[in-house]
C-alpha positions in Angstrom: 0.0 0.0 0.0 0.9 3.7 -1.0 2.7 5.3 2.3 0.3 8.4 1.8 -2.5 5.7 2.2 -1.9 4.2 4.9 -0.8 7.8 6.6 -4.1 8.8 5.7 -5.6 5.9 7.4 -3.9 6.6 10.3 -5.2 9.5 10.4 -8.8 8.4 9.9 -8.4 5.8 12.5 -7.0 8.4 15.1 -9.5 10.7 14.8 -12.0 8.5 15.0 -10.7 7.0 18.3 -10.3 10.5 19.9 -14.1 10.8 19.2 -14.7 7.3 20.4 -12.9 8.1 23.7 -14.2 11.5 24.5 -17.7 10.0 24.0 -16.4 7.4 26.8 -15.5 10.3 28.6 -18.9 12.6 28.7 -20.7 8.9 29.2 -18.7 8.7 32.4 -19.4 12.1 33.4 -22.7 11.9 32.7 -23.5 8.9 35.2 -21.5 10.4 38.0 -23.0 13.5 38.2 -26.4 12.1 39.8 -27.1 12.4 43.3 -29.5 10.6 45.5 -31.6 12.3 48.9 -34.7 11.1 50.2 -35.8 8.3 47.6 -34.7 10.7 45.0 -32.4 10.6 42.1 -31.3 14.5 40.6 -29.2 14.7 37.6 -26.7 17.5 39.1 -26.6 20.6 36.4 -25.8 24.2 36.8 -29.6 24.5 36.6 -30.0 22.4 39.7 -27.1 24.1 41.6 -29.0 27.7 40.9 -32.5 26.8 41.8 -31.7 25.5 44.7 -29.6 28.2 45.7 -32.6 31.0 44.7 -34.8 28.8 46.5 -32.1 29.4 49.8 -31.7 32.8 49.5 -35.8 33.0 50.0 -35.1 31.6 53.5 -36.8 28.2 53.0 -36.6 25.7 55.5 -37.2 23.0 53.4 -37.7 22.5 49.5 -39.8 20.4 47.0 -37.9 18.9 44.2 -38.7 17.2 40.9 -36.3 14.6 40.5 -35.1 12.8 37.4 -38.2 10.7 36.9 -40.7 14.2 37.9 -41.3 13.1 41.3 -41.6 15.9 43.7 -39.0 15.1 46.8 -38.8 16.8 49.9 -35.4 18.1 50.4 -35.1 18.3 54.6 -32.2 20.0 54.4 -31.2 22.3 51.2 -28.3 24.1 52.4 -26.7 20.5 53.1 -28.0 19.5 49.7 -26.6 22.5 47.9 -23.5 21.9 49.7 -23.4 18.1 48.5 -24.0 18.7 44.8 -21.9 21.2 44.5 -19.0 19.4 45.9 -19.7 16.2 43.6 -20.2 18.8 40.4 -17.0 20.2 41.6 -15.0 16.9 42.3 -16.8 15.2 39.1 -15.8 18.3 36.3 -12.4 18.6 37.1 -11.8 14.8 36.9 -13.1 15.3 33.9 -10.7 18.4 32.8 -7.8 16.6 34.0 -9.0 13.2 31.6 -9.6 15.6 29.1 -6.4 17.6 28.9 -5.3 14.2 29.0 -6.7 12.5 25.6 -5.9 16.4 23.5 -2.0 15.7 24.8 -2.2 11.7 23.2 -1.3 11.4 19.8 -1.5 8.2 18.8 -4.4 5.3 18.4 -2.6 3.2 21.1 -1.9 6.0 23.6 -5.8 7.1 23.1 -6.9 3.9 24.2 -4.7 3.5 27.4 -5.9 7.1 28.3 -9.4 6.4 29.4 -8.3 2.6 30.6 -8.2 3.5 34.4 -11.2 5.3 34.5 
């Protein structure tokens, strides 16, 4: 085969890997950043994170929430809450930076596919 060929097919299958990978990536992000509270399950978003702070800064005691499946959940506690998502958002994205910054430094097929191996 033509060296330009395969070069180009190297190419092809690298890029496609990096896709691959990062995919692997968000899909792990994506499952971690769920929390549970009081028979509850919330996907944790920046949307999340601000309601429930507005809903603090009104002085609530408590708080109703709509978890993942639209079920309203008391939340007992919402500073404790806030404080809990937060921290898991917080731990959860820069895991993911760091895995990220990872796979952009890798630059071949082989190194691409050892990146995401330990996660």
């Amino acid at each position: 085969m033509d060296k330009r060929l395969e070069d180009a097919f190297d190419i092809v299958k690298y890029q496609q890997t990096l896709i691959n990978q990062r995919d692997l990536l968000k899909q792990w992000v994506t499952t971690r950043l769920h929390y549970a509270e009081n028979g509850g399950l919330f996907a944790i978003t920046p949307e999340l994170i601000s309601m429930v702070s507005i809903l603090i800064s009104d002085n609530r005691p408590s708080i109703v929430l709509l978890d993942n499946n639209n079920t309203p959940i008391l939340i007992k506690n919402p500073i404790q809450f806030l404080n809990n998502i937060k921290e898991l958002y917080f731990e959860i994205t820069n895991q993911y930076y760091a895995e990220y910054q990872k796979l952009c430094e890798k630059r071949n097929v082989k190194d691409l596919v050892e990146c995401n191996e330990e996660l």
